[in-house]
KOLZA-918265 format. One record per residue (C-alpha): residue number from 1; residue in one letter; x, y, z. Coordinates in steps of 0.02 Angstrom, whole numbers, plus 50000, padded with zeros to 5 digits. Last residue first. Layout:
BEGIN
<atom NUM, "A", <X, Y, Z>>
...
This chain:
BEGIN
<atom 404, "X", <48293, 48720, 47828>>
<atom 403, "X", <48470, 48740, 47755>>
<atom 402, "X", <48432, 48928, 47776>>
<atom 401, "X", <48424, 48877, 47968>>
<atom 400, "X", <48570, 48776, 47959>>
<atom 399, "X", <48651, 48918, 47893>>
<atom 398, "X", <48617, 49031, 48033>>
<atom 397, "X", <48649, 48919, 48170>>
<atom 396, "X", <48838, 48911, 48079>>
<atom 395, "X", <48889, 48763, 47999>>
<atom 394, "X", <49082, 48666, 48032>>
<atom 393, "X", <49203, 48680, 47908>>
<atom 392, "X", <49233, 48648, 47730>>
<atom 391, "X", <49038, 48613, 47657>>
<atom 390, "X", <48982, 48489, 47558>>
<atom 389, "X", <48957, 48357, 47662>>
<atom 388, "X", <48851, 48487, 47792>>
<atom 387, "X", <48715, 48568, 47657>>
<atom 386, "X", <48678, 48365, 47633>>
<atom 385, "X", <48674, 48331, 47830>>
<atom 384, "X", <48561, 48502, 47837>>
<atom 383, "X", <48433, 48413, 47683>>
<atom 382, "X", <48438, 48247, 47756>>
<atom 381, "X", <48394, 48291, 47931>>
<atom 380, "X", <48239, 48400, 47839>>
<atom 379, "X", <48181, 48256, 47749>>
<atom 378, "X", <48180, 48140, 47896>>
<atom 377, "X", <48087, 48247, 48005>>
<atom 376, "X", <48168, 48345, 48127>>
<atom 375, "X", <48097, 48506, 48127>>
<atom 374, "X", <48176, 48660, 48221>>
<atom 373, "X", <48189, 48719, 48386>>
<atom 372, "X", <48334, 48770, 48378>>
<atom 371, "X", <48431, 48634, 48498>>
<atom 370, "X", <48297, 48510, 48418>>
<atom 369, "X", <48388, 48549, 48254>>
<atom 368, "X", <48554, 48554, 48336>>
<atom 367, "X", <48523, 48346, 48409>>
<atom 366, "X", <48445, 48282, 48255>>
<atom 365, "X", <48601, 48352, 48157>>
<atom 364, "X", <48741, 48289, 48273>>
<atom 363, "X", <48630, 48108, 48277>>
<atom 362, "X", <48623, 48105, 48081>>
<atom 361, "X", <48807, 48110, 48053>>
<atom 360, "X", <48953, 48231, 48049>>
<atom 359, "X", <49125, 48239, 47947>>
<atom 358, "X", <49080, 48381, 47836>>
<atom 357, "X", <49002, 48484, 47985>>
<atom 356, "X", <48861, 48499, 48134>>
<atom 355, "X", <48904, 48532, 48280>>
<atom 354, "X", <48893, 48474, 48458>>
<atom 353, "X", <48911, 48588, 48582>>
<atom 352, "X", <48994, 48526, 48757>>
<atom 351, "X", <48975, 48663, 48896>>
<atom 350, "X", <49067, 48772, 49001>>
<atom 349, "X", <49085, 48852, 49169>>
<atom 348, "X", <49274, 48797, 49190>>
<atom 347, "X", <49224, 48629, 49289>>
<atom 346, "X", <49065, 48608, 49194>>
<atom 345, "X", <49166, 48587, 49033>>
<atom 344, "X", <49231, 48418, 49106>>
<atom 343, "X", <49411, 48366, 49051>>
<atom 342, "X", <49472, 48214, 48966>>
<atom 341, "X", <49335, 48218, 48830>>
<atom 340, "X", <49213, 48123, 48760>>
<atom 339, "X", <49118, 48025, 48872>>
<atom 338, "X", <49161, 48153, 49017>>
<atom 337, "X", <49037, 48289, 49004>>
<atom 336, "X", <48895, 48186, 48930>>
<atom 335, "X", <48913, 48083, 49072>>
<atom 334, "X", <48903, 48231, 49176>>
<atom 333, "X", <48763, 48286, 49093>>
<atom 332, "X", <48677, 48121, 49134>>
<atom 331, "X", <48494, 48136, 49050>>
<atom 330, "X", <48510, 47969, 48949>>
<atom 329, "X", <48480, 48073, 48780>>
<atom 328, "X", <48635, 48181, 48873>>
<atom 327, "X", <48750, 48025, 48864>>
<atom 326, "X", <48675, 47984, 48651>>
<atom 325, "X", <48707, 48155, 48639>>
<atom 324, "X", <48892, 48118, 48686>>
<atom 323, "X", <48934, 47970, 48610>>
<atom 322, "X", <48850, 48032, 48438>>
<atom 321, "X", <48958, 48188, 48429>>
<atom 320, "X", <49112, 48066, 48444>>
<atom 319, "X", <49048, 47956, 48298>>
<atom 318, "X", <48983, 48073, 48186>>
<atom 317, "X", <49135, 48226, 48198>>
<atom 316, "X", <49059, 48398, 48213>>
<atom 315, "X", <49141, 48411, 48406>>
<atom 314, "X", <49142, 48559, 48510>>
<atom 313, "X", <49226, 48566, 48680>>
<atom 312, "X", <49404, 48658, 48661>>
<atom 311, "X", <49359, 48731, 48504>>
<atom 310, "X", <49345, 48921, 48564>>
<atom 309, "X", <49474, 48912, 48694>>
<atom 308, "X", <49478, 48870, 48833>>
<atom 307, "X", <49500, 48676, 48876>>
<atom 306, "X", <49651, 48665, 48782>>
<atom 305, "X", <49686, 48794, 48640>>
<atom 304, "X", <49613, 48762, 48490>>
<atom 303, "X", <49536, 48926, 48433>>
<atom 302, "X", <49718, 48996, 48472>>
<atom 301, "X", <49704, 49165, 48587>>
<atom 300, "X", <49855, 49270, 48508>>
<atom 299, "X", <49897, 49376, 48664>>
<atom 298, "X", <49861, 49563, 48665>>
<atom 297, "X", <49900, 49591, 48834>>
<atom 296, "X", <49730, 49666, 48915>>
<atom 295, "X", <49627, 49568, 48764>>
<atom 294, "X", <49715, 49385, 48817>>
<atom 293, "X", <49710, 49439, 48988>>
<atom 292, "X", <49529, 49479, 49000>>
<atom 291, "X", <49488, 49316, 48891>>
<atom 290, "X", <49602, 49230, 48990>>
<atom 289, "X", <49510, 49288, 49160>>
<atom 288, "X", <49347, 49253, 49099>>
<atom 287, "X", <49362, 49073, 49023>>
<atom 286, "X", <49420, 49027, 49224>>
<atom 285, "X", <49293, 49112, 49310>>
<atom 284, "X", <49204, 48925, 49348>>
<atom 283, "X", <49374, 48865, 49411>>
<atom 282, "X", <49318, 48842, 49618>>
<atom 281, "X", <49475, 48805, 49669>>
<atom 280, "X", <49485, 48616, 49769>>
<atom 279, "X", <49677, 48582, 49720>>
<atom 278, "X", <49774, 48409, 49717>>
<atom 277, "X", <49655, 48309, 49659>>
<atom 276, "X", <49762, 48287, 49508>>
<atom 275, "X", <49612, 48357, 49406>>
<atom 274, "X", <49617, 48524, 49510>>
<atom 273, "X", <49812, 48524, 49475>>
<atom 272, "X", <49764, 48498, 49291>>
<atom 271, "X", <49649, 48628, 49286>>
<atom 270, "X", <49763, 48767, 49377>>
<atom 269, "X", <49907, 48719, 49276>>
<atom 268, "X", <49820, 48743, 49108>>
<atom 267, "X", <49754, 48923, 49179>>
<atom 266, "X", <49928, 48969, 49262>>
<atom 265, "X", <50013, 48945, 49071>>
<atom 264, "X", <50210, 48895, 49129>>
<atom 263, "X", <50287, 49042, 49039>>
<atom 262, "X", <50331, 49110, 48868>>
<atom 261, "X", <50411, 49064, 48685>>
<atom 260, "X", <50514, 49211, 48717>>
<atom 259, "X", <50502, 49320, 48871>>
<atom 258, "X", <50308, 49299, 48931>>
<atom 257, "X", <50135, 49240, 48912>>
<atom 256, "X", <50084, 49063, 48982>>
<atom 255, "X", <49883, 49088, 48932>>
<atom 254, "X", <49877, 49181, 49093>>
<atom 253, "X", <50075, 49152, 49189>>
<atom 252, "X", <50137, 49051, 49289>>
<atom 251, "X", <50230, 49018, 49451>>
<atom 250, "X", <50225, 48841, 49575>>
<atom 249, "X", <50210, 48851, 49761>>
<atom 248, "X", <50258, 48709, 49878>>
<atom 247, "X", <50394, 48607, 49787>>
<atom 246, "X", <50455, 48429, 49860>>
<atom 245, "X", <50506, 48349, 49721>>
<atom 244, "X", <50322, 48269, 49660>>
<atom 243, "X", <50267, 48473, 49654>>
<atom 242, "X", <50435, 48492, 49538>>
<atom 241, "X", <50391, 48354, 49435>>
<atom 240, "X", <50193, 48433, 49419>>
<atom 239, "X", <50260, 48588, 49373>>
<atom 238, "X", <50377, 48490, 49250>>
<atom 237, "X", <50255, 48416, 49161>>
<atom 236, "X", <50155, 48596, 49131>>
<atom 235, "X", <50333, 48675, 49085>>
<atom 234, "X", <50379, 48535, 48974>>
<atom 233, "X", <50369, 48611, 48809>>
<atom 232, "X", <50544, 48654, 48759>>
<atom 231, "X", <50546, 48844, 48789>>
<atom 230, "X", <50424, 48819, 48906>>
<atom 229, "X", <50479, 48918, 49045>>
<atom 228, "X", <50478, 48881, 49240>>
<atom 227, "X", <50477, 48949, 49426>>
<atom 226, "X", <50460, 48801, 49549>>
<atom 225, "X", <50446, 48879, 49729>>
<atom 224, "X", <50517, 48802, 49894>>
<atom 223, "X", <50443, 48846, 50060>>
<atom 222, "X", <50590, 48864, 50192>>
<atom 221, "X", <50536, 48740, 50359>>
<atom 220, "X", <50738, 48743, 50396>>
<atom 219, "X", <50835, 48609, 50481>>
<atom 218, "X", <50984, 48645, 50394>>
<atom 217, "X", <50986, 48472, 50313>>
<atom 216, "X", <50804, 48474, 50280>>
<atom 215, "X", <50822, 48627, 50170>>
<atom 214, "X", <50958, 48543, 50075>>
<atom 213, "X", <50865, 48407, 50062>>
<atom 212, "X", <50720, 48508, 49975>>
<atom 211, "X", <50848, 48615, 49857>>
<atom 210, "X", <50890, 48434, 49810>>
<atom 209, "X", <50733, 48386, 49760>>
<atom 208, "X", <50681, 48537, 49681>>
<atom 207, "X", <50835, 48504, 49580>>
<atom 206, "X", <50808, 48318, 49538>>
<atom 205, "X", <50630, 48332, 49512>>
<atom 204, "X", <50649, 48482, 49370>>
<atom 203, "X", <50773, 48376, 49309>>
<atom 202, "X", <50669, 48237, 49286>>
<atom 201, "X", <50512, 48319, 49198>>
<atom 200, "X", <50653, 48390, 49086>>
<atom 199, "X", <50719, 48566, 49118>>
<atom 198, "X", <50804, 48695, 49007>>
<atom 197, "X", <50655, 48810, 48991>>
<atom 196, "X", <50777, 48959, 48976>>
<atom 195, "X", <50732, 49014, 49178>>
<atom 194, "X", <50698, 48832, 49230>>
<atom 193, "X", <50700, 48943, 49416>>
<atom 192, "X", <50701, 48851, 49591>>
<atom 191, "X", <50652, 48986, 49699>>
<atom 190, "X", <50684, 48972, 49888>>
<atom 189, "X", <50556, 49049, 50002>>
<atom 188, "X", <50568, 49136, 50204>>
<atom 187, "X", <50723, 49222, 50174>>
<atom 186, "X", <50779, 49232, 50354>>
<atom 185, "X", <50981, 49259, 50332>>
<atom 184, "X", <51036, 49067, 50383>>
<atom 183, "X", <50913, 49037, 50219>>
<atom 182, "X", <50983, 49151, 50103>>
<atom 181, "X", <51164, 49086, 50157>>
<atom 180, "X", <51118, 48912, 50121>>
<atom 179, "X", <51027, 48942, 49953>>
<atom 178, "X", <51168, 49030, 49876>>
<atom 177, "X", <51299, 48908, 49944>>
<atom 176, "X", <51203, 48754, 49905>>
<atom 175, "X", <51138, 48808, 49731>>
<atom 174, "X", <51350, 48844, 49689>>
<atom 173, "X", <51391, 48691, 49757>>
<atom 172, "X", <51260, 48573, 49652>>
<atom 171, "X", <51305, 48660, 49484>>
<atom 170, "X", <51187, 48764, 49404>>
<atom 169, "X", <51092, 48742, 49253>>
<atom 168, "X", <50920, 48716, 49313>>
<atom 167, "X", <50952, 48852, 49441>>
<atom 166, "X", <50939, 48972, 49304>>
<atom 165, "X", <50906, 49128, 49416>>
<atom 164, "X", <50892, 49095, 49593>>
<atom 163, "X", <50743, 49189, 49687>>
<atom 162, "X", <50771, 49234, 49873>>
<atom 161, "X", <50571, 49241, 49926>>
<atom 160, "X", <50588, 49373, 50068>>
<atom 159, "X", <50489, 49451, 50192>>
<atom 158, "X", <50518, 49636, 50218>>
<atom 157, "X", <50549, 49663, 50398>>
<atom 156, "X", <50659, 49823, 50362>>
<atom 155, "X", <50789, 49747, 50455>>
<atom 154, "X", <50761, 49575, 50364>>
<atom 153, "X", <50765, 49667, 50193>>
<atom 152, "X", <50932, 49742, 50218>>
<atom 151, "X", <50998, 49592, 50282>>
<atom 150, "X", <50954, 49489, 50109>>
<atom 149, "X", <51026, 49629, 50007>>
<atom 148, "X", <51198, 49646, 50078>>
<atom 147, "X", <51216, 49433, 50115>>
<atom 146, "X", <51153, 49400, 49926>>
<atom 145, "X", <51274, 49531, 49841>>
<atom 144, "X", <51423, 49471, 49942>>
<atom 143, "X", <51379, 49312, 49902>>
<atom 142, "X", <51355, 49324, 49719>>
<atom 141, "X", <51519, 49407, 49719>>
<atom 140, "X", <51621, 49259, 49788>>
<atom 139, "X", <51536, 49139, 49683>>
<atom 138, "X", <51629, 49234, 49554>>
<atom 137, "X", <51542, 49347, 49411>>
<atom 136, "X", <51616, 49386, 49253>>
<atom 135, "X", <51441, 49393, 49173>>
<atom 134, "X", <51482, 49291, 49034>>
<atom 133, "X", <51563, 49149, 49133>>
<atom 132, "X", <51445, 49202, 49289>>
<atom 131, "X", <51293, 49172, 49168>>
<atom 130, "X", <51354, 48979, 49102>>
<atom 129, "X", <51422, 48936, 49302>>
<atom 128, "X", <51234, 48950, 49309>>
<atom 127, "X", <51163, 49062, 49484>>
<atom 126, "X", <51107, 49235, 49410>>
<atom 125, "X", <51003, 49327, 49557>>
<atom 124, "X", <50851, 49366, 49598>>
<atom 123, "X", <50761, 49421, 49744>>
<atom 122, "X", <50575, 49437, 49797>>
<atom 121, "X", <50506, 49520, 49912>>
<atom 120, "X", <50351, 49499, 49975>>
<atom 119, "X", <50243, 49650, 50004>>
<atom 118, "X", <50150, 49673, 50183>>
<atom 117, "X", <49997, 49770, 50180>>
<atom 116, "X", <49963, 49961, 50229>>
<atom 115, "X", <49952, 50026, 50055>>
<atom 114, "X", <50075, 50184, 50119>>
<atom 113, "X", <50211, 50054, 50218>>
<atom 112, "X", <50209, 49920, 50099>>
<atom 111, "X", <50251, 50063, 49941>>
<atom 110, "X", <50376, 50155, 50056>>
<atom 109, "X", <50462, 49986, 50113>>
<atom 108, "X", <50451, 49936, 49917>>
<atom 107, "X", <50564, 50070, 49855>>
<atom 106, "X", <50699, 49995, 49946>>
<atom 105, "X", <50705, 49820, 49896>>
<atom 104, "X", <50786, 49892, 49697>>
<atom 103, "X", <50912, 50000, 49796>>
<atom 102, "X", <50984, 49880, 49895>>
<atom 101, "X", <51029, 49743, 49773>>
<atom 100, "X", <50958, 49578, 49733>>
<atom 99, "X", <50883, 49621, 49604>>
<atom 98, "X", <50678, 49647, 49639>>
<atom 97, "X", <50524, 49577, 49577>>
<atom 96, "X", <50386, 49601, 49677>>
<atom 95, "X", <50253, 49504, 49780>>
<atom 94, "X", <50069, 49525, 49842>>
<atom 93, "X", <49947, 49407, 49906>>
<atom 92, "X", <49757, 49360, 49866>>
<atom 91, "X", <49641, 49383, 50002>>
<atom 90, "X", <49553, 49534, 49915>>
<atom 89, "X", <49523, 49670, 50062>>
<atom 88, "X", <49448, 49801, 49914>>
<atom 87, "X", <49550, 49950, 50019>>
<atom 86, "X", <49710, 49828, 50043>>
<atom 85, "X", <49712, 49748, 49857>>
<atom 84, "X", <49653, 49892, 49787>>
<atom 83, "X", <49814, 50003, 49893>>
<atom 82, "X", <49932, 49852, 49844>>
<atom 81, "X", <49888, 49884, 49636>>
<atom 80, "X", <49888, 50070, 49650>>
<atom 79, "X", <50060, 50054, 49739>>
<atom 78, "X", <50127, 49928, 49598>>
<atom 77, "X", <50059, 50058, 49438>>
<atom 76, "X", <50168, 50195, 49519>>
<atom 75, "X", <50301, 50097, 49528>>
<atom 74, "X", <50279, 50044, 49340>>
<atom 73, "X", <50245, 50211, 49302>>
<atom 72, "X", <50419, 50292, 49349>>
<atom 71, "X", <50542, 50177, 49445>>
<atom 70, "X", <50609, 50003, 49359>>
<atom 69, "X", <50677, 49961, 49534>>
<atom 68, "X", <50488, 49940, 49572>>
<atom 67, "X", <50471, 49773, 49463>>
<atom 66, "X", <50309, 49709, 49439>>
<atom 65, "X", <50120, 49652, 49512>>
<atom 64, "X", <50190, 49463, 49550>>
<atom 63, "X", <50034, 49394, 49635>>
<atom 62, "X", <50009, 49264, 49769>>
<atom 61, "X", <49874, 49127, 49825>>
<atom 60, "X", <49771, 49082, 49671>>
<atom 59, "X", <49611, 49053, 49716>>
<atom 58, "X", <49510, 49100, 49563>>
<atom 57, "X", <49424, 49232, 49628>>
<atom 56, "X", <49569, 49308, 49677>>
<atom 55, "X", <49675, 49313, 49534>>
<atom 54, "X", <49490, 49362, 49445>>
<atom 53, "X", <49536, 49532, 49575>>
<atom 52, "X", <49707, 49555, 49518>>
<atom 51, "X", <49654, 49541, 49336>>
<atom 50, "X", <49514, 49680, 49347>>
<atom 49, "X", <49641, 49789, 49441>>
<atom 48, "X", <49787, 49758, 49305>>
<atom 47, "X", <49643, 49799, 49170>>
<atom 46, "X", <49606, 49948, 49252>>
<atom 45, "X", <49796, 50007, 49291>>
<atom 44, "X", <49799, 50001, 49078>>
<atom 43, "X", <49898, 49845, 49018>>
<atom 42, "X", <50055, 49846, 48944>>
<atom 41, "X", <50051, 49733, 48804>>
<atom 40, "X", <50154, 49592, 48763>>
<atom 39, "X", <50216, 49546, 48609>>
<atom 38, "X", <50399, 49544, 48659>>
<atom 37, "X", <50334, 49440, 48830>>
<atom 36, "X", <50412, 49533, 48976>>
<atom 35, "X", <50230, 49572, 49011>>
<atom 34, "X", <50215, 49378, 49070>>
<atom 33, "X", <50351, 49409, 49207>>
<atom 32, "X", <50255, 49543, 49278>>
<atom 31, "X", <50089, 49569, 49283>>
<atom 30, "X", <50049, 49400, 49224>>
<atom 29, "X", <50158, 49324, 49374>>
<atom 28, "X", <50039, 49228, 49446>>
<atom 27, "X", <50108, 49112, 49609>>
<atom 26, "X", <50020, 48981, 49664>>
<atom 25, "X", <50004, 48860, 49817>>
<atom 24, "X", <50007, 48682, 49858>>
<atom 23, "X", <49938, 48611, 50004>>
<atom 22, "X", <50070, 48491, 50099>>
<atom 21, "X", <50131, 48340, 50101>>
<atom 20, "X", <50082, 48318, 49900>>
<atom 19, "X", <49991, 48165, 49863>>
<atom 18, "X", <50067, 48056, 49736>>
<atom 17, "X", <49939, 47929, 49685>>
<atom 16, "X", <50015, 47750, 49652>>
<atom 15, "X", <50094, 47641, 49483>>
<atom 14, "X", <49910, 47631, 49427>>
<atom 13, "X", <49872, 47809, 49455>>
<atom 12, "X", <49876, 47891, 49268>>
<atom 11, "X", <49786, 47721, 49226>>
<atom 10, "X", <49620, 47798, 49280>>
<atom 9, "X", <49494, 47662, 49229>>
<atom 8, "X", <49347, 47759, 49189>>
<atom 7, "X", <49159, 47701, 49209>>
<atom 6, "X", <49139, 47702, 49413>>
<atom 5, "X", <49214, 47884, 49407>>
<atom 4, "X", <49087, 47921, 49311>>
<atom 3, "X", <48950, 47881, 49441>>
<atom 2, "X", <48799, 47794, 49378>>
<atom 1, "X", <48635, 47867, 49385>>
């Protein structure tokens, strides 16, 4: 059997592969950011349990589980969430949204202390000349607000992920002063945030990038997070800009919910980092934590959405159904896998189906009669592939049977 990776020429590397100097982690912010979505949900504790724990099984390192300054339910819904965590020892990590002010970090001392695990804090703040304009802000303020919160967490020994909002469109002074004070005060993560999905794939380098000097500069070992929105469609390219500028843990969101046109999607991220070679996570509970999300949330679930959704890996088209029953006829499923698409089904737990439609040949309606057990003489191919031309879409088993 020949390999596969003998049979593809992989020009994505012919300039080099980028390998990241250290392993990258992830940051889902379903339960937080992605509820901020105007379509969104909010889930029952259950659902935010049963998404916690795929988190988990999926590999991803952190979890936003909400905003205590809020108070009321959602407060109540974070200490449930960090008591399962603790009691159910999941490995997966908690964090929380907070402003940076004191009263939004305090409520999570109580809420570390009672679920016995530490909570990560994490505190944002407008940076864009843009916000301070409408805001009224100075530099001066921002300061004063970073330096009161930023100690109060370090006494309390919460650790800290100082978050800056809009850092895409920031200027270079204001990102140094905000990010140099939160780092000579112990926050142990920077956020980079694309918060309107402003970023190109060489922006989002550029600022990660210089958040990373920075670092260097002050001799500091900070990790560096990319936080982005996909406003304009780049959040996935970016991601991988922003690992290629020096970030260590990148944000997102199931199926990319959240404020307007939504996140970075964590599923789409967490296939293409595994394809980079650049993650190991086993993905195989991937098609059951969107379709949790998708019903916790209520997000539209688009038949065509890559790699999960319903369409992802069916084919009624002749030529391309042909390739790959022609790959399974040879008994390589992972040729089969690959001949015909750029990303296995086996990887998420899935398979390819070949159907059988207006566009579809002989071979796609040999291949689903023997898949139900049905004849394949001549006369009965001809009689499906005739029921097929004149149809609109793509048969059901059912009416390939009646065809028969």
């Amino acid at each position: 059997m020949t390999s596969t990776t003998d049979l593809i020429y992989d020009w994505n590397v012919e300039a080099g592969r980028f390998v990241p100097a250290q392993p990258i982690q992830l940051d889902d912010e379903t339960l937080r950011d992605g509820l901020q979505s105007p379509s969104a949900l909010d889930p029952s504790i259950d659902a935010k349990i049963e998404l916690l724990e795929l988190m988990d099984r999926l590999g991803i390192d952190t979890a936003d589980i909400g905003l205590p300054g809020a108070g009321g339910k959602p407060c109540e819904d974070i200490l449930l969430l960090a008591k399962h965590v603790a009691d159910a020892k999941l490995g997966i990590g908690l964090n929380v949204a907070c402003r940076t002010v004191v009263s939004d970090i305090a409520p999570v001392i109580e809420i570390s202390q009672r679920a016995g695990i530490p909570i990560e804090v994490c505190t944002f703040i407008g940076s864009s000349t843009i916000r301070q304009y409408t805001e009224d802000w100075e530099v001066s303020t921002l300061l004063d607000h970073t330096r009161v919160a930023l100690e109060f967490a370090r006494d309390n020994s919460l650790p800290v992920m100082y978050v800056t909002e809009d850092t895409s469109r920031a200027d270079p002074e204001t990102v140094r002063a905000l990010y140099g004070l939160a780092i000579e005060l112990g926050a142990r993560r920077l956020c980079v945030c694309d918060t309107v999905g402003h970023s190109t794939p060489q922006g989002a380098h550029a600022v990660v990038a210089f958040v990373k000097r920075l670092a260097d500069e002050l001799g500091s070992d900070v990790g560096i997070d990319w936080h982005g929105h996909r406003d304009r469609g780049m959040d996935l390219a970016n991601c991988l800009a922003a690992i290629e500028g020096g970030a260590t843990r990148i944000h997102g969101t199931a199926l990319g919910v959240g404020e307007r046109a939504g996140n970075t999607p964590m599923d789409l991220l967490l296939v293409n980092l595994r394809l980079m070679g650049w993650l190991e996570n086993d993905l195989s509970c991937l098609p059951d934590y969107v379709r949790k999300a998708a019903a916790a949330i209520g997000i539209p679930f688009p038949d065509n959405y890559p790699v999960l959704g319903k369409d992802a890996f069916e084919t009624g088209t002749g030529v391309h159904a042909s390739a790959v029953v022609k790959a399974l006829r040879k008994g390589d499923r992972e040729l089969a896998d690959q001949v015909y698409s750029g990303v296995p089904a086996s990887m998420v737990g899935r398979e390819q189906i070949i159907g059988v439609g207006p566009m579809s040949g002989r071979s796609n309606v040999m291949f689903s009669l023997e898949r139900l057990g049905l004849p394949v003489d001549d006369e009965t191919v001809q009689r499906v592939l005739a029921c097929a031309k004149v149809s609109k879409r793509l048969l059901t088993d059912d009416e390939i049977r009646a065809a028969v």
